[in-house]
C-alpha positions in Angstrom: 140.2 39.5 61.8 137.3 39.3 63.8 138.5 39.9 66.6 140.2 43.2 66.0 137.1 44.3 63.5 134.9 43.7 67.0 137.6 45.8 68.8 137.5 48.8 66.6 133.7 48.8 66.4 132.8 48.6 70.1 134.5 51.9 70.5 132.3 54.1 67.9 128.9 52.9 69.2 126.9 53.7 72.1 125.5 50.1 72.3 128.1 47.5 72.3 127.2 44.8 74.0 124.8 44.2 70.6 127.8 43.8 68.0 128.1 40.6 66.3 130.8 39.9 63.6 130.1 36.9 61.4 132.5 35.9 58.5 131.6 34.0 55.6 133.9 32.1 53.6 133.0 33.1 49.5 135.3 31.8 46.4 137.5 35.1 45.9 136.4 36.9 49.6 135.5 36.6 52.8 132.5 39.1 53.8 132.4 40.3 57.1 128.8 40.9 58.7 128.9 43.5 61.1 125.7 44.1 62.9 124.6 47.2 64.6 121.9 48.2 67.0 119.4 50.5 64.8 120.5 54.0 66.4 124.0 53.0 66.5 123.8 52.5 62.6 124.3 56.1 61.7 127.2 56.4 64.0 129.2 52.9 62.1 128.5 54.9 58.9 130.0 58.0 59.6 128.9 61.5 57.8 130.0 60.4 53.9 130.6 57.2 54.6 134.2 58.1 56.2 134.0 55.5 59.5 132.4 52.4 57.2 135.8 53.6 54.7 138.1 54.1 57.2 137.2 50.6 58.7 138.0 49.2 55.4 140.7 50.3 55.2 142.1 49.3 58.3 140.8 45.8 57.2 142.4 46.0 53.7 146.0 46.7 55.7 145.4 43.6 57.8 144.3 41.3 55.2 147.7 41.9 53.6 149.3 39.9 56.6 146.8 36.9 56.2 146.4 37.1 52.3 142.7 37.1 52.0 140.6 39.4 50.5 137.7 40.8 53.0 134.8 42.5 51.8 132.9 44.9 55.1 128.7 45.0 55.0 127.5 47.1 58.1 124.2 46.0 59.0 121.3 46.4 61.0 120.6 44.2 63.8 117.6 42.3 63.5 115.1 42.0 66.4 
């Protein structure tokens, strides 16, 4: 899952050679960390939220194959 979450989100930013995607295993999830570079934030985001949603759900479709639940936080990258 990582691998394809890195995939899709190194095509919508202007930086990304600064991506990182961690996953941490909970009880009923797994969380997915994705971390931005500050002015690429906006961009993962989208206006409404519709690029963070749509990236969900292409995550939500995958998961179905693996049968984990994932849940998507889109952070900023610290320095």
């Amino acid at each position: 899952m990582n691998e394809m979450l890195e995939a899709i989100t190194k095509t919508i930013v202007d930086k990304p050679d600064v991506i990182t995607v961690k996953e941490t295993e909970g009880d009923n999830a797994s969380i997915l960390e994705i971390k931005v570079d500050k002015s690429d934030l906006g961009k993962m985001i989208g206006k409404k939220g519709k690029t963070a949603q749509s990236i969900r759900n292409l995550v939500y479709a995958a998961s179905h194959k693996t049968g984990k639940r994932y849940q998507i936080e889109i952070q900023e990258l610290e320095e």
